[in-house]
Every structure is written in structure tokens, then in C-alpha cells.
C-alpha atoms as a printed R data frame, in Angstrom:
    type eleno elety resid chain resno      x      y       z
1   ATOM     1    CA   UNK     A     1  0.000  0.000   0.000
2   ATOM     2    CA   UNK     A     2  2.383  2.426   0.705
3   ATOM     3    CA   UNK     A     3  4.631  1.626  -2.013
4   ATOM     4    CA   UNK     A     4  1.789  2.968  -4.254
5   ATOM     5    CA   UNK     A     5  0.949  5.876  -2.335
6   ATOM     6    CA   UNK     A     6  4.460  6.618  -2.833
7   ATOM     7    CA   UNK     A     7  4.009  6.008  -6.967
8   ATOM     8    CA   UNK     A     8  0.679  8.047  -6.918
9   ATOM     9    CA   UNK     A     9  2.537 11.049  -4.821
10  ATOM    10    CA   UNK     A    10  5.045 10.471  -8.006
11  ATOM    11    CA   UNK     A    11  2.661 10.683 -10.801
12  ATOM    12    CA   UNK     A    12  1.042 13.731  -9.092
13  ATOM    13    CA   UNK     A    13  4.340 15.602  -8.915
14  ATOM    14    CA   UNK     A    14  5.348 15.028 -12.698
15  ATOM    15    CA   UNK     A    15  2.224 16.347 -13.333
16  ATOM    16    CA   UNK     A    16  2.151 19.186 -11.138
17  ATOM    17    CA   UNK     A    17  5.759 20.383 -11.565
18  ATOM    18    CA   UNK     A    18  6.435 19.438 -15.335
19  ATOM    19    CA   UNK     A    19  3.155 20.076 -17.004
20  ATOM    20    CA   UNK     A    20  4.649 23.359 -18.488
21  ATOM    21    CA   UNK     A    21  7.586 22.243 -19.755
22  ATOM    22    CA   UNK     A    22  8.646 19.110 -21.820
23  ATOM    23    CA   UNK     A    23 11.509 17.134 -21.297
24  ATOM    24    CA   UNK     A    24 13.384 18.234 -24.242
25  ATOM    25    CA   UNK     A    25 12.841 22.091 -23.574
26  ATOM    26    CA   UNK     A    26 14.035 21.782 -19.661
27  ATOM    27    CA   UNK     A    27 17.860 23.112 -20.242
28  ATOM    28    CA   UNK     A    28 16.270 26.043 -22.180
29  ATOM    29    CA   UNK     A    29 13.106 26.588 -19.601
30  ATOM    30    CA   UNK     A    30 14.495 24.575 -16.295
31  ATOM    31    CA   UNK     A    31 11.925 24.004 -13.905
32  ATOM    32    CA   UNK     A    32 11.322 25.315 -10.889
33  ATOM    33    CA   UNK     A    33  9.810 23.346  -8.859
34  ATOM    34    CA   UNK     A    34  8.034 19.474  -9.237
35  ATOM    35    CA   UNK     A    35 10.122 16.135  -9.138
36  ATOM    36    CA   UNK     A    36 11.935 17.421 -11.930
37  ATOM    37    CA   UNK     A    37 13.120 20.205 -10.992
38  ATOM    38    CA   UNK     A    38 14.868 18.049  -7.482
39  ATOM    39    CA   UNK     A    39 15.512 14.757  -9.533
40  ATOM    40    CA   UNK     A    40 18.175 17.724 -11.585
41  ATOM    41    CA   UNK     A    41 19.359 18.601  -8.374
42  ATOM    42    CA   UNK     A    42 20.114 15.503  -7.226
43  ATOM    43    CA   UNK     A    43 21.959 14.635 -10.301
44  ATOM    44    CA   UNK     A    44 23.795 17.705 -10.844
45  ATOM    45    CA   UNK     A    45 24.897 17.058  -6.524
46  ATOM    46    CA   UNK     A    46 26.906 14.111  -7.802
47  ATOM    47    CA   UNK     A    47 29.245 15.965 -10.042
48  ATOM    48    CA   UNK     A    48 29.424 19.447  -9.019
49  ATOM    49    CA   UNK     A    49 33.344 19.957  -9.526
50  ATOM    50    CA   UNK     A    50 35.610 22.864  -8.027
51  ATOM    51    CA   UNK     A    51 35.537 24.623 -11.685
52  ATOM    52    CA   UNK     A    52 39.226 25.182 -11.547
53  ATOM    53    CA   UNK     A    53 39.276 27.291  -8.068
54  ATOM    54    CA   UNK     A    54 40.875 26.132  -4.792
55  ATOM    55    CA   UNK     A    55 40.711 27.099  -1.045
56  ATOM    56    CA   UNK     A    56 44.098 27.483   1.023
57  ATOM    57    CA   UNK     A    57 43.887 26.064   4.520
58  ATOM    58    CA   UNK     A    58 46.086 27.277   7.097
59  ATOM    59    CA   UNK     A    59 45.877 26.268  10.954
60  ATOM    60    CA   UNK     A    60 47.133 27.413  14.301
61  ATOM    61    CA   UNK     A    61 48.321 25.559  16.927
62  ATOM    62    CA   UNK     A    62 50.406 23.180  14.903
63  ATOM    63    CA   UNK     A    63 52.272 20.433  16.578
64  ATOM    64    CA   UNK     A    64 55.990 19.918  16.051
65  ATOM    65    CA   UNK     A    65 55.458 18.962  12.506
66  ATOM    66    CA   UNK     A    66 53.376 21.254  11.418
67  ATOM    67    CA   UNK     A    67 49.618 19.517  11.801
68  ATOM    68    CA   UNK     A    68 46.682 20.999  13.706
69  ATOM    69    CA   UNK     A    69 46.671 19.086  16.735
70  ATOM    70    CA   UNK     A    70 43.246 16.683  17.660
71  ATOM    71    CA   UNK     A    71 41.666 17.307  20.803
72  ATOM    72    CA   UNK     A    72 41.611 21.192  21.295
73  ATOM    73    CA   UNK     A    73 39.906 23.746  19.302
74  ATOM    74    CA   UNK     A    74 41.900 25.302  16.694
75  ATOM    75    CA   UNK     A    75 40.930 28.539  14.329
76  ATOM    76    CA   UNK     A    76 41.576 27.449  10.211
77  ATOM    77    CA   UNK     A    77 41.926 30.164   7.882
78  ATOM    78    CA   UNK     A    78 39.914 29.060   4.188
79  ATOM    79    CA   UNK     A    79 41.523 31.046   1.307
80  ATOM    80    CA   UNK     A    80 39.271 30.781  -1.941
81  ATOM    81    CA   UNK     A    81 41.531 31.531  -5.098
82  ATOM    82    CA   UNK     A    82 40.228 31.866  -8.762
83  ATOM    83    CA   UNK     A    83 41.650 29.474 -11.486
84  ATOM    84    CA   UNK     A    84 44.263 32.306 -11.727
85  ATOM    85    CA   UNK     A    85 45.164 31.833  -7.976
86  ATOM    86    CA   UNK     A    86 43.317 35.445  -7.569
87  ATOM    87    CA   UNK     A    87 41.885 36.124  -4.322
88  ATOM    88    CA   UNK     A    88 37.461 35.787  -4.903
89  ATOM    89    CA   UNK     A    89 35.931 38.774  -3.868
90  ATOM    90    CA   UNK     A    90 32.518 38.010  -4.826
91  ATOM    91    CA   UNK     A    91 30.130 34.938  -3.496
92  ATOM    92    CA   UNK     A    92 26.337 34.507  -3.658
93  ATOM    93    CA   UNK     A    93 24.415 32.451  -0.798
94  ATOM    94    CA   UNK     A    94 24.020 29.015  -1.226
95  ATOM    95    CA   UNK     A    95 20.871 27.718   1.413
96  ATOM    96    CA   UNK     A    96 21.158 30.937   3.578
97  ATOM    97    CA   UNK     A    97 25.288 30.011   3.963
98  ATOM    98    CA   UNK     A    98 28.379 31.221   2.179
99  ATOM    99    CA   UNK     A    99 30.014 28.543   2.456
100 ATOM   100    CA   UNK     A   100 29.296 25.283   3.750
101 ATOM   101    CA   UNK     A   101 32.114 23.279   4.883
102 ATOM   102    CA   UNK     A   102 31.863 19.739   5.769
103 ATOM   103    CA   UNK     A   103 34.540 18.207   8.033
104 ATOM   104    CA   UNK     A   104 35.224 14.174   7.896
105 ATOM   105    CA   UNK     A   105 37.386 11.454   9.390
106 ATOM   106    CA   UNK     A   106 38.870  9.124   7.158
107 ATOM   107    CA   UNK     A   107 36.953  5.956   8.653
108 ATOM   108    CA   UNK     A   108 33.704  8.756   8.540
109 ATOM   109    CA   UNK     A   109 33.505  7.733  12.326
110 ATOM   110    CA   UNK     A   110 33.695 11.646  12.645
111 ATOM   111    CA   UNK     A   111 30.968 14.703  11.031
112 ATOM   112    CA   UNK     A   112 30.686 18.109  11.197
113 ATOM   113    CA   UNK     A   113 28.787 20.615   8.668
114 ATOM   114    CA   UNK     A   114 29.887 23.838   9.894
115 ATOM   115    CA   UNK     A   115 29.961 27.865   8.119
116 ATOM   116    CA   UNK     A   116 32.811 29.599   8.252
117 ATOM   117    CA   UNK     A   117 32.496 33.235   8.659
118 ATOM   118    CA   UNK     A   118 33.207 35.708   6.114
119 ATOM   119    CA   UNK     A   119 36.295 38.000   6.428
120 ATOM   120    CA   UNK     A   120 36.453 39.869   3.097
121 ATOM   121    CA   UNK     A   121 38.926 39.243   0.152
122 ATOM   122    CA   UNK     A   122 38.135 35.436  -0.182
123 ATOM   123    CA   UNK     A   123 39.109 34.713   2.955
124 ATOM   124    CA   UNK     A   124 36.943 32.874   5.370
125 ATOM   125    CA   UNK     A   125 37.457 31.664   9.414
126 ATOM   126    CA   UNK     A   126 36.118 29.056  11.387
127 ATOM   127    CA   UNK     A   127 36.843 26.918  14.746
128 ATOM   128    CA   UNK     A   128 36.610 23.364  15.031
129 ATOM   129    CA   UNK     A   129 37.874 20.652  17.052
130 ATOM   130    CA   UNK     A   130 39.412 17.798  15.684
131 ATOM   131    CA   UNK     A   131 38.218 14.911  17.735
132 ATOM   132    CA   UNK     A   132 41.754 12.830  17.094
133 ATOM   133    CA   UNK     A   133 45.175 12.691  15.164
134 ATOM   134    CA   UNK     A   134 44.470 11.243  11.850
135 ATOM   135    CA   UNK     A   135 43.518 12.290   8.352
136 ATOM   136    CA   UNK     A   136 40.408 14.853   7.791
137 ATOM   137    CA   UNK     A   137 38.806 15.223   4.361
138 ATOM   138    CA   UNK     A   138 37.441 19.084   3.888
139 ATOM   139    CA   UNK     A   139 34.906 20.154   1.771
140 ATOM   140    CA   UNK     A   140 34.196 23.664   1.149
141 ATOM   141    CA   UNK     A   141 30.472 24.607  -0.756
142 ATOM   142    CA   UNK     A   142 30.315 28.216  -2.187
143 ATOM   143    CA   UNK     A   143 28.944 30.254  -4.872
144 ATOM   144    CA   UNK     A   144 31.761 32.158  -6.553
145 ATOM   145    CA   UNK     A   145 32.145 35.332  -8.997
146 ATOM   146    CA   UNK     A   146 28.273 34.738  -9.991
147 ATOM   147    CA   UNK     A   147 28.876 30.628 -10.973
148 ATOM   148    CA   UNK     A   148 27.231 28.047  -9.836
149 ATOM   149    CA   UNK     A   149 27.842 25.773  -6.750
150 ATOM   150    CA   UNK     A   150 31.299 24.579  -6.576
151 ATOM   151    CA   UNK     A   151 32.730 22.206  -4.294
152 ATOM   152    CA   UNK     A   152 36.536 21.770  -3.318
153 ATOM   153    CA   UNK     A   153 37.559 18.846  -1.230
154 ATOM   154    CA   UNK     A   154 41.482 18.642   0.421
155 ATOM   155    CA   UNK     A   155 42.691 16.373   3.143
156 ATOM   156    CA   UNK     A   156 44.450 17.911   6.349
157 ATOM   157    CA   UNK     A   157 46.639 15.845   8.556
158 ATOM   158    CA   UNK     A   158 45.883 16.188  12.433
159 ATOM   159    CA   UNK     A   159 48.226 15.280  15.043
160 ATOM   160    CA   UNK     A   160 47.620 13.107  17.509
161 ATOM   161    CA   UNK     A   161 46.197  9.351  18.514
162 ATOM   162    CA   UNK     A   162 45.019  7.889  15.740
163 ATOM   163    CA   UNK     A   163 41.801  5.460  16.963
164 ATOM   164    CA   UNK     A   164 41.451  1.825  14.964
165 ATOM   165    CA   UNK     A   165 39.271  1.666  12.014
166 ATOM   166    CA   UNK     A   166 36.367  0.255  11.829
167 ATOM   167    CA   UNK     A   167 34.975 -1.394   8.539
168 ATOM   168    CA   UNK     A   168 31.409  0.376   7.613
169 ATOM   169    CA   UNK     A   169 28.598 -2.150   8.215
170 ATOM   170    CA   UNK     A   170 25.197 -1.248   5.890
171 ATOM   171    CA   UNK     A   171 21.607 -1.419   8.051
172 ATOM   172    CA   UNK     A   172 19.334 -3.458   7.263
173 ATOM   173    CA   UNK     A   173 15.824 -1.870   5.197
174 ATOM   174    CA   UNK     A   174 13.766 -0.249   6.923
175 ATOM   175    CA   UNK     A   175 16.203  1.516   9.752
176 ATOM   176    CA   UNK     A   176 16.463  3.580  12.630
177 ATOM   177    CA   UNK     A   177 18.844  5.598  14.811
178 ATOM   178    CA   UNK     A   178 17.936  7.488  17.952
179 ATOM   179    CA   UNK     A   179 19.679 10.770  18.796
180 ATOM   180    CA   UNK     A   180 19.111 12.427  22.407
181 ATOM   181    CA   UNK     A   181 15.876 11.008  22.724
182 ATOM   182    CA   UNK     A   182 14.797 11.408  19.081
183 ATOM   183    CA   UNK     A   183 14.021  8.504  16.751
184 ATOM   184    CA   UNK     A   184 15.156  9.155  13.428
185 ATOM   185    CA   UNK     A   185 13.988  5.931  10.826
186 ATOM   186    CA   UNK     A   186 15.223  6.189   7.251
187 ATOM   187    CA   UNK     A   187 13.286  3.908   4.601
188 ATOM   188    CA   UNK     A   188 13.568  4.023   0.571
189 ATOM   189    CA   UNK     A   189 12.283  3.346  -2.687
190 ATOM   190    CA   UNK     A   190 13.584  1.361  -4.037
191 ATOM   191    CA   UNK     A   191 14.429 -0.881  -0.493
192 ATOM   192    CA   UNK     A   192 17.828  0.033   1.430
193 ATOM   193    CA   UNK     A   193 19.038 -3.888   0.240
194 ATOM   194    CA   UNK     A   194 17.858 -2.599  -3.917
195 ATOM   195    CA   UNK     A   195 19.564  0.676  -3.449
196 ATOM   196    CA   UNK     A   196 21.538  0.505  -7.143
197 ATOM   197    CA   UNK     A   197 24.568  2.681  -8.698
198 ATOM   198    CA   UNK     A   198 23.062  5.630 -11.005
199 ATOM   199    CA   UNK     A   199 19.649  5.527 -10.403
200 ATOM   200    CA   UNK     A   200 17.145  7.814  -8.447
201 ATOM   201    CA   UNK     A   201 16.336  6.502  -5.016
202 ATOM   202    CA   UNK     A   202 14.114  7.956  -2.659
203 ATOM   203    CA   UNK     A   203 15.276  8.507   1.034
204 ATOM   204    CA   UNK     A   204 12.352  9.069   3.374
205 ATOM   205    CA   UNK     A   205 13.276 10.272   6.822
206 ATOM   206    CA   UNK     A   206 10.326  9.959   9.450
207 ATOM   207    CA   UNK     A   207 10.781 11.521  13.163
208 ATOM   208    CA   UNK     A   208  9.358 10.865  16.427
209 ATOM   209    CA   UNK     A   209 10.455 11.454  20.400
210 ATOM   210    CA   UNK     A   210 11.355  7.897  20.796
211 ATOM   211    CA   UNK     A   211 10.176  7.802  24.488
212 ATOM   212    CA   UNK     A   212  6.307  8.350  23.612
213 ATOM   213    CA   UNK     A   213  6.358  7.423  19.705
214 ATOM   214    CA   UNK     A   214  4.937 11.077  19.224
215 ATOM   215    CA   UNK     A   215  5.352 12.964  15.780
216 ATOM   216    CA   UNK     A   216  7.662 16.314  16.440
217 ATOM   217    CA   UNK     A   217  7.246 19.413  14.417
218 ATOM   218    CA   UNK     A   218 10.298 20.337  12.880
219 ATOM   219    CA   UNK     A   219 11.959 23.516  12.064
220 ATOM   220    CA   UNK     A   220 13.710 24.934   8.519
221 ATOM   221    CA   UNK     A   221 16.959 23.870   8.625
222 ATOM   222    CA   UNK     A   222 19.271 26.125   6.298
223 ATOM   223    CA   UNK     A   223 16.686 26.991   4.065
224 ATOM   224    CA   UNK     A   224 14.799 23.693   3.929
225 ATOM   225    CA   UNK     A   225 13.602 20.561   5.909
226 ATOM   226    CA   UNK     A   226 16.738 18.790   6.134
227 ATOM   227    CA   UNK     A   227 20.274 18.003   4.684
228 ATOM   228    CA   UNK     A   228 21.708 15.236   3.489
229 ATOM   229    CA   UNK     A   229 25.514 14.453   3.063
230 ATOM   230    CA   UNK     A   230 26.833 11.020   1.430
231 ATOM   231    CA   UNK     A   231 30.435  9.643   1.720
232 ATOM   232    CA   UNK     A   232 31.407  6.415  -0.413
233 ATOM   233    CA   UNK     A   233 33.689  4.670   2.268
234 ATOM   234    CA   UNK     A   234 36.693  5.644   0.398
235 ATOM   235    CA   UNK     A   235 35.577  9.146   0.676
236 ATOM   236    CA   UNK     A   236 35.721  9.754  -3.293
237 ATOM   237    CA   UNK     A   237 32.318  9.974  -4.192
238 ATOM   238    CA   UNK     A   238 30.643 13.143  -2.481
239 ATOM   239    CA   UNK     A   239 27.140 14.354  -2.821
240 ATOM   240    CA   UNK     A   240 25.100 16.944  -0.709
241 ATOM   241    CA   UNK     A   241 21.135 17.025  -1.142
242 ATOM   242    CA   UNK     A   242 18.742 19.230  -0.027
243 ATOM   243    CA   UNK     A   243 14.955 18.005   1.312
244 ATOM   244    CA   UNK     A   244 11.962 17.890  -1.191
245 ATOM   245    CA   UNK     A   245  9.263 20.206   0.378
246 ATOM   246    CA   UNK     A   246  7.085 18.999  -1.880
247 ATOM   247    CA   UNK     A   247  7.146 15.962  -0.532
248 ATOM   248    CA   UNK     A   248  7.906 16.328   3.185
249 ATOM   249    CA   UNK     A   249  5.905 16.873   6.239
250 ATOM   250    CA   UNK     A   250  6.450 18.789   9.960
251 ATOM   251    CA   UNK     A   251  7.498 14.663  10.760
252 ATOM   252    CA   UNK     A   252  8.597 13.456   7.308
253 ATOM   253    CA   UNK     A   253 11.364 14.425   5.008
254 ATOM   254    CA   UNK     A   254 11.878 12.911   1.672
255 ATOM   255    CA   UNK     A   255 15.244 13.137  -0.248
256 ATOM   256    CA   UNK     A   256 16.132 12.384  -3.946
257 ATOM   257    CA   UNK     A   257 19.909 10.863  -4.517
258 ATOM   258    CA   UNK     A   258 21.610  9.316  -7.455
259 ATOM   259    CA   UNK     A   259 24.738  7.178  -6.276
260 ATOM   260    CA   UNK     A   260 27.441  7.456  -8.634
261 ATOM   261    CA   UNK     A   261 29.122  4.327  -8.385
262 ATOM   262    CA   UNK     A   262 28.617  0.802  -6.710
263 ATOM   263    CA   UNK     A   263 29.952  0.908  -2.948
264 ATOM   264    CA   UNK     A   264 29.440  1.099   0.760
265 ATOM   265    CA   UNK     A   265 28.243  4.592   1.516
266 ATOM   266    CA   UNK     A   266 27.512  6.369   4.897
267 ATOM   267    CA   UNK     A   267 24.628  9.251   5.292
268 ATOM   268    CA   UNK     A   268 24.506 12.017   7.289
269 ATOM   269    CA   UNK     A   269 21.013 13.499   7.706
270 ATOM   270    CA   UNK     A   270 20.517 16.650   9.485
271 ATOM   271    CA   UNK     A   271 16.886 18.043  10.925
272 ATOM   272    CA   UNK     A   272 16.391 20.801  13.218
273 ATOM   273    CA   UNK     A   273 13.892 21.189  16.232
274 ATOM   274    CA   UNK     A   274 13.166 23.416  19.395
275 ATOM   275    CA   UNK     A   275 16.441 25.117  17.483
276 ATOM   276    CA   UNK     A   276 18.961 22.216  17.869
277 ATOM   277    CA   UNK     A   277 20.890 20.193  15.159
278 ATOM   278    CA   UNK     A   278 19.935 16.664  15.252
279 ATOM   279    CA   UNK     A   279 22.615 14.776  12.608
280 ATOM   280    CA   UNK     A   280 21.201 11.161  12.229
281 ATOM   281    CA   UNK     A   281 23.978  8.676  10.832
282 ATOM   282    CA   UNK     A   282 23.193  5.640   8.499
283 ATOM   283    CA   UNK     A   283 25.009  2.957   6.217
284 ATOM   284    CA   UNK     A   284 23.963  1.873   3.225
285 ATOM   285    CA   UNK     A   285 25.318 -0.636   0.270
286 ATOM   286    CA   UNK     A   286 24.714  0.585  -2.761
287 ATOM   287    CA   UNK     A   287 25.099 -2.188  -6.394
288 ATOM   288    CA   UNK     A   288 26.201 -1.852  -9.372
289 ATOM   289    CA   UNK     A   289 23.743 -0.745 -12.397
């Protein structure tokens, strides 16, 4: 039953969002709204490139051999250069941010989504504590010189213990996590054990205080119901997505993803409520087309 709900609330969205426009006149008239318009998102998420720009990193409180250390907050200064190594002086807001910049362990044991603040010449600041010694993928989002989104991603080496890795184990379909007393369960279309490499899958997100089973109300987060990172556990294959209003509720929050390439991948979905963060973690296996 619900699998054809789900079809139906598919049907009704094609309609609704792409009854203007057909398919072959969508990269002269794009849509802006309607499954569509998100499945393009989606898509375009998985190979968003840094267009030839870079960001610097520089860190205090190096150790001995020059690495932030792990275990103390630290201040990193993000340089954005041009593909002429020119300073950017001009950005446009991407989901009410600058810049979004996700930090990541190597074994993805570790996740933060943080915005560094805005200093002026392309240069942005932000604090952060490493948890441990180890390598630390960084990925900076941000809108420069009036192009589109553009993502640059650069490992940092942190001093310090280094803990054990260990090997990413996917959940079974459907799945749940609960985080400070709030049940987050993730289901899909097709099923968690279908999920395959290059085509659309539907993540549905449904919340609840998992004391009571109640529905919570929750809160724009960034622009929208919720975020979504996704790591391959090589951390090579990067996508970001954004919620689907159209199809998400105060409890609910639907997600449209295209995984690049077969793999073990690890999600990070973020929801607000009462005004606090709530970053739900899940593994997934994804197969080859």
C-alpha cells in the first residue's frame, strides 16, 4: 500500500511540476519546482566539480610537525583563489550560507557541517575541534564570482592518537537511529538492500520522540527541511542534497539521490527542532547498475 501511495505522490508531482515544460525544452526553460526540478538537483549534486578554483587552509596551533593538533579547538583560515590563484571577492548564498564546509574522518567515524564566517577578500574563518590525530577530508560549498555551486575537497593531517578503524557495516531496510531522545527511521524506494549505482532513489526520513512514539514538528533547517551528506567509504564519491518540500511533512522528510558508483556509503542526515541540530547517521550498500 504504501509503495503505491508513494508512486501516486510520483505521478502527481510530474504532473504538477512538469506540465509546463517538456523534457526536451528543460535546459532552455528549467523548472522550478516538481520532481523534476529536485531529480536535476540531485543529479547535478553528484558531479558538481571545483571549476578550476581552490581554497588554502592554514591552521594554528600546529604540533611539532606542522599539523593541527586533535583534541583542542583550533581557528583554520579558508583562502578561496580563482583558477588564476586570484583572491574571490565576490560569493552569492548558497541555502542561507556562504560557504558550507563539511569536516570528515577518514573511517567517517567523525561529522561536522559547519559555516565559516566571512572575512572579506576570499578569505573565510572558522573553529573546530578535531576529535583525534588522523587524516580529515574538507569540503568547502560556495557560490563564486556569480557561478554556480562549486565544491573543493582537500585532506588535512591532524596530530595526535590515531583510533582503529572500523569497517562500515550497511543497516538493514527499513532503519532507525535514535539521537538524544529522538528517533530518526530512514526507509527508501527502491528498499535500502535494492539501493543501485546511477539511479534515483528515494530517502524518506520519518521523526518521532522515541520515548512516547509522538510525531515532532520540525523547524527549517538552512533553508529547507533537512540536509543530506553522502560519503562512499573511500571518501571519493561526495554528494550533498537538499529536502523535497514537496514531498515532506512537519514529521517526514523525503530526499532524492543518485549514487554514482557501486559501494558502501555512509549518510549524514541533518533536521532541526526546538532550534537544535539533530545529525542522524546511516550505512547503506549501494550495487552496481
Amino acid at each position: 500500500m504504501g509503495y503505491a501511495v508513494s508512486l501516486l505522490a510520483l505521478l502527481l508531482l510530474l504532473l504538477n511540476g512538469c506540465g509546463s515544460a517538456t523534457m526536451a525544452g528543460v535546459d532552455v526553460h528549467p523548472p522550478t519546482k516538481g520532481l523534476l526540478h529536485y531529480l536535476q538537483q540531485a543529479g547535478q549534486m553528484g558531479n558538481v566539480s571545483d571549476r578550476g578554483y581552490r581554497v588554502a587552509v592554514e591552521a594554528d596551533g600546529m604540533d611539532e610537525d606542522g599539523r593541527p593538533v586533535g583534541g583542542q579547538e583550533i581557528s583554520l583560515a579558508l583562502q578561496v583563489l580563482d583558477p588564476a590563484g586570484r583572491p574571490v571577492d565576490e560569493f552569492a548564498e548558497d541555502m542561507t550560507k556562504l560557504m558550507h564546509f563539511i569536516v570528515v574522518s577518514k573511517d567517517l567515524a567523525d561529522f561536522q557541517h559547519l559555516h565559516p564566517v566571512y572575512e572579506g577578500e576570499g578569505r573565510f574563518g572558522v573553529k573546530l575541534t578535531f576529535p583525534n590525530g588522523g587524516p580529515f577530508l574538507l569540503v568547502s560549498e560556495f557560490m563564486p564570482d556569480g557561478k554556480g555551486l562549486t565544491v573543493y575537497k582537500t585532506w588535512i593531517d591532524v596530530g595526535g592518537e590515531e583510533p582503529g578503524a572500523a569497517k562500515l557495516k550497511p543497516d538493514a531496510s527499513p532503519t532507525s537511529v535514535t539521537v538524544d531522545g529522538i528517533e530518526i527511521k530512514l526507509s527508501a524506494m527502491p528498499e535500502l538492500n535494492e539501493l543501485k549505482a546511477g539511479g534515483t532513489v528515494m530517502l524518506d526520513f520519518a521523526l518521532r520522540k522515541a520515548d512516547t512514539g509522538e510525531r515532532i514538528v520540525l523547524e527549517p533547517y538552512l533553508g529547507t527541511a533537512g540536509h543530506c551528506v553522502i560519503l562512499d567509504e573511500n571518501a571519493r564519491q561526495y554528494l550533498h542534497v537538499h529536502a523535497v518540500s514537496e514531498m515532506s511533512t512537519g514529521s517526514s522528510v523525503m530526499f532524492h539521490a543518485a549514487f554514482p558508483k557501486a559501494g558502501v556509503y555512509k549518510l549524514w542526515a541533518q533536521f532541526q527542532y526546538q532550534g537544535r541540530v539533530y545529525t542522524a547517521p546511516f550505512v547503506v550498500n549501494v550495487q552496481g547498475a
